[in-house]
C-alpha positions in Angstrom: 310.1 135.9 2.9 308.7 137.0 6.5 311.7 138.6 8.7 311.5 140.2 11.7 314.6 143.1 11.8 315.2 145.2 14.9 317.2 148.3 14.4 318.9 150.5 17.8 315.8 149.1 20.2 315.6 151.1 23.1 313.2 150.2 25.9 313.2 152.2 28.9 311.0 152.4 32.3 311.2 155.5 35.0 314.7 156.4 33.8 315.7 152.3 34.0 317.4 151.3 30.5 315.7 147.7 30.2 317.1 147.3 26.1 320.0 149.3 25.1 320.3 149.9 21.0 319.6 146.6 20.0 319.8 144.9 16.7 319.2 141.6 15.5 317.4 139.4 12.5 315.1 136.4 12.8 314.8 134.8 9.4 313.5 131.6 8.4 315.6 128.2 8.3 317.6 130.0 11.5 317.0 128.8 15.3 318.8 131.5 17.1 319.1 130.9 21.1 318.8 134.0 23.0 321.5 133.8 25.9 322.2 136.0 29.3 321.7 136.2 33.1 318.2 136.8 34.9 317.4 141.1 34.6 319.7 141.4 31.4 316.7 142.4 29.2 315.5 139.4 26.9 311.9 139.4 27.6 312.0 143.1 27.5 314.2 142.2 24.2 311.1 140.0 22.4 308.2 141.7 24.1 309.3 145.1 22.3 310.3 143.5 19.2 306.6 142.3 19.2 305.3 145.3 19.4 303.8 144.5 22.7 305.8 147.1 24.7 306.2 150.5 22.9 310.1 151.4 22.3 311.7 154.3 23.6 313.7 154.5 19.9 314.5 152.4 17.1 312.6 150.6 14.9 311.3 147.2 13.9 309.7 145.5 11.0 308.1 142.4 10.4 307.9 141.1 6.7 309.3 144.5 6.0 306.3 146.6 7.6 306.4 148.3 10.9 305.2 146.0 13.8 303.7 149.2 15.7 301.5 149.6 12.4 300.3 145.8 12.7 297.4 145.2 14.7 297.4 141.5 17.0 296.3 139.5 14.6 298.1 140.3 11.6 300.9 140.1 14.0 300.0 136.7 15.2 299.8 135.3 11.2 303.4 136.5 11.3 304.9 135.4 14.0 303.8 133.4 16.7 304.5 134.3 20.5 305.0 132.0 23.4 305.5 133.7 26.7 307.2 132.9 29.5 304.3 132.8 31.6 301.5 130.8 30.6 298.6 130.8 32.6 295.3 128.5 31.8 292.1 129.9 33.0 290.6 126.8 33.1 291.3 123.0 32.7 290.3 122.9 28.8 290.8 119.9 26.9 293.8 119.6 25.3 292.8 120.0 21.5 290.5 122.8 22.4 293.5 124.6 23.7 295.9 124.0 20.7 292.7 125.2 19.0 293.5 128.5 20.5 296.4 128.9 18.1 293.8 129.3 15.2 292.6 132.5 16.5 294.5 134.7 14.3 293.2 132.9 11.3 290.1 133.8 12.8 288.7 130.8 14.2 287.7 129.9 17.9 287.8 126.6 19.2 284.0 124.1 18.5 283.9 126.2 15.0 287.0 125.0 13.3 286.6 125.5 10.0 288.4 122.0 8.2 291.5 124.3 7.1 291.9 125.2 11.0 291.2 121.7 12.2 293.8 120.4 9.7 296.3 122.3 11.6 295.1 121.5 14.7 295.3 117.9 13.6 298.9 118.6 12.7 300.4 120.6 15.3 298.7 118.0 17.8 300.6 115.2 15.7 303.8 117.1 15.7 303.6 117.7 19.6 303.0 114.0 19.7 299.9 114.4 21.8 297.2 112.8 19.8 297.1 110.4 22.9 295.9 112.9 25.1 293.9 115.8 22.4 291.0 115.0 24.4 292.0 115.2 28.1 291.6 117.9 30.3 294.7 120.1 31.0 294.8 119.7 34.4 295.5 116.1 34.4 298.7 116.5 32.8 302.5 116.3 33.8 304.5 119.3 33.1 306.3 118.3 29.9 302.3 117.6 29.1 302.0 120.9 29.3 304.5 122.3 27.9 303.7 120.4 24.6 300.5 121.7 24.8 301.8 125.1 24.5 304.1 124.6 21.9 301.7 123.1 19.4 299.0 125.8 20.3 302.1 128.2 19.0 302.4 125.4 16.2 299.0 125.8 15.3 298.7 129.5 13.9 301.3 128.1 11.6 303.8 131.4 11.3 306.9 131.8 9.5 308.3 132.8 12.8 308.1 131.6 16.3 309.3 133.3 19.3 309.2 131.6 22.5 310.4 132.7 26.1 312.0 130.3 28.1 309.6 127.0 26.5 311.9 124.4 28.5 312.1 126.3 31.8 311.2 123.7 35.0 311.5 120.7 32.8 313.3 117.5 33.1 316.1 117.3 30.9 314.4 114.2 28.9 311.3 116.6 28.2 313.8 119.6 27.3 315.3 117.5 24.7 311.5 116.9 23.2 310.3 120.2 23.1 314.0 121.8 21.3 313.4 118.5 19.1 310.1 119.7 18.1 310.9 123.2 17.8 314.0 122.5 15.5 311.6 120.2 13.2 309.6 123.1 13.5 312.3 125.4 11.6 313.3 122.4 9.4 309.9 122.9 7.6 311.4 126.6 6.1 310.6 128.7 9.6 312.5 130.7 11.9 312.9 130.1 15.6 313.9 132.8 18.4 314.1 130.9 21.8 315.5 132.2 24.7 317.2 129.8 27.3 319.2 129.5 30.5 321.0 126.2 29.6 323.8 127.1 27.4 325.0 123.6 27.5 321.2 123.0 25.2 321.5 126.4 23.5 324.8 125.0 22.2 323.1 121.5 20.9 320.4 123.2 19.2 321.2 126.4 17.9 322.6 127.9 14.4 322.3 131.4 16.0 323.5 132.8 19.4 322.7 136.1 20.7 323.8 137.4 23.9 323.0 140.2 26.4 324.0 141.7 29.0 322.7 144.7 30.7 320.1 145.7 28.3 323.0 145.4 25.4 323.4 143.2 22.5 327.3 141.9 23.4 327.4 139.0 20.4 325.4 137.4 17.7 326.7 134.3 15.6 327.0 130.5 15.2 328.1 128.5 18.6 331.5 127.7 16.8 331.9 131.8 16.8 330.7 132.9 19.8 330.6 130.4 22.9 333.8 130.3 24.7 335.3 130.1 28.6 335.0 133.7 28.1 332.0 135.1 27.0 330.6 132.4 29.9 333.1 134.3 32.0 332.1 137.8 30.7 328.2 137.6 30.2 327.3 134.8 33.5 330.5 135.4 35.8 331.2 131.5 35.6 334.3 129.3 34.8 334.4 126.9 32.5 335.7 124.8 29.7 334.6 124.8 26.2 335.6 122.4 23.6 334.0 121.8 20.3 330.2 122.8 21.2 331.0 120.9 24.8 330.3 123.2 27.8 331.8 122.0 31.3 330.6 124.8 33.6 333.4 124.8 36.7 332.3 127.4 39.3 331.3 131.0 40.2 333.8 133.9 40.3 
């Protein structure tokens, strides 16, 4: 079984503390929701976790190797990454894009061996875009888009996925279809790390919360555990009333 474990992660930048002795496990059949306030160190969190950003100390492993030791694409058969920014260089067409999720397997998009275009084929029908595989991406809407993204992530077919902010800017019909696809996603025996702003979805979807603050690790457990008028109070500085997964956020402090 692939698991990513992250031991006392430190990450630090000209003396700043960005992650602060963090530990965590993302393990297939879990999506955990990662939770906190803009600068308190989640992309910082994932990005070092990937291996993408060198730690100060601790240690992390991925299927029970060290993730510095991995190079990208034995990274990428692992786990699969989707950043919070997502820029397209050019207006490719949609399949050929998704295509792009193939890449660690070794394939680039117009040579698709039949293997790689089966998963094409099936991250395309579980993004339900087989409607649009062969339109340009800039004729889209932005849940289009976003769909796009997710099945390219689909597409490398990982135990893990690890996605950074996937419904930000989105209409909360669209938000709904991409955490649906994401949890059908872990239904299928994968693991799931998303991190979100909306605790009110975070609380729908997830089996896992983690929360930061300042760089730290404060909580880590099921909604039921670790969601309450408190820790909303503590970690966002908001009131608010929480009753059996239900989040009524009230005001600011």
């Amino acid at each position: 079984m692939t698991e990513l474990v992250v031991e006392n992660l430190t990450f630090q930048v000209r003396g700043a503390r960005l992650v602060d002795r963090a530990s965590y496990a993302l393990r297939p059949g879990e999506l955990v929701v990662l939770l906190g306030p803009n600068g308190a160190g989640k992309s910082s969190l994932i990005r070092t976790s990937l291996g993408l950003q060198t730690p100060t100390s601790g240690r992390v492993t991925l299927g029970a190797e060290d993730v510095v030791s991995l190079n990208p694409m034995q990274r990428a058969q692992r786990v699969s990454y989707l950043p919070q920014i997502r820029p397209m260089a050019w207006p490719n067409h949609v399949r050929d894009v998704v295509a792009l999720g193939r890449f660690s397997h070794g394939a680039a998009p117009g040579r698709l061996k039949p293997r790689d275009a089966e998963a094409v084929d099936r991250a395309i029908k579980a993004s339900d875009l087989a409607h649009l595989a062969d339109r340009p991406t800039d004729t889209l809407s932005g849940g289009e888009l976003a769909r796009v993204h997710c099945a390219r992530a689909f597409a490398a077919e990982a135990p893990l996925l690890i996605a950074d902010e996937p419904t930000a800017a989105l209409d909360p019909r669209h938000q709904f279809r991409v955490m649906d696809m994401i949890q059908a996603y872990v239904a299928k025996g994968r693991g799931a790390l998303i991190v979100l702003h909306d605790v009110r979805l975070a609380a729908r979807y997830a089996s896992r919360l983690i929360w930061m603050k300042n760089g730290q690790i404060i909580a880590d457990g099921p909604p039921v555990e670790t969601l309450t008028a408190q820790r909303l109070e503590e970690v966002y500085g908001v009131k608010a009333k929480v009753d059996n997964g239900r989040v009524e956020l009230e005001s600011a402090l």
